[in-house]
C-alpha positions, 0 to 999 in steps of 0.5 A: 508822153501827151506833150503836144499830142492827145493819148488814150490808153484803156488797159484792161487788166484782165489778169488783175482787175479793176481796168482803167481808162486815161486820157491825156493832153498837152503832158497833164491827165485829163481824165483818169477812171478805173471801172469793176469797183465803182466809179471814181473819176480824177485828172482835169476834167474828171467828168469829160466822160460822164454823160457817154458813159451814162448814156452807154450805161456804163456807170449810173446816172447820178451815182444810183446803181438801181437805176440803171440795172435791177438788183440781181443783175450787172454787166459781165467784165467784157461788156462793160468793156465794149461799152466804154470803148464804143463810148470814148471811141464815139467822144472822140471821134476814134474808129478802125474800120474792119476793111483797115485792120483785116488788110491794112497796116495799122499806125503803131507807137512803141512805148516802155513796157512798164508805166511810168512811177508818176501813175 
């Protein structure tokens, strides 16, 4: 599906959590992450990622979650989220101005319905 071209799929999975978040290039996963159960990169460059989303405070800096959110407290579903998104948008240089999707016509690519068995 990547040959030739690079594609960012976040499927949020609300229905059946964790979601996850992969980037592909050139056909090979470059990075691939589920987030809701802890934070377990894979793909070719698993940390492509890691410091945008420790700065957005999406996961912890160096694997500790007391730093980066008191023990009492974690984010809802829906900002972890936002956050991720706002983090691999800015990465990669991704924005859909208001102006474009309220009045535009926005580019679409048709895909199966089900993933491949390979993921």
């Amino acid at each position: 599906m990547s040959r030739g071209a690079e594609v960012l799929i976040l499927d949020p999975r609300s229905d059946d959590p964790p979601f996850f978040f992969r980037y592909l290039a050139d056909g090979e996963v470059q990075l691939h992450f589920e987030l809701g159960f802890g934070y377990d990169p894979a793909g070719a460059q698993p940390d492509l990622l890691r410091p945008a989303l420790e700065a957005a405070g999406v996961i912890p800096p160096e694997d500790c979650i007391d730093d980066l959110l008191g023990e009492d407290e974690e984010l809802s579903p829906t900002e972890e989220k936002r956050r991720v998104l706002k983090a691999a948008g800015e990465y990669f240089g991704l924005s859909l101005p208001r102006q474009a999707i309220e009045n535009g016509q926005l580019s679409t690519v048709v895909t199966p319905t089900s993933p491949p068995a390979s993921w």
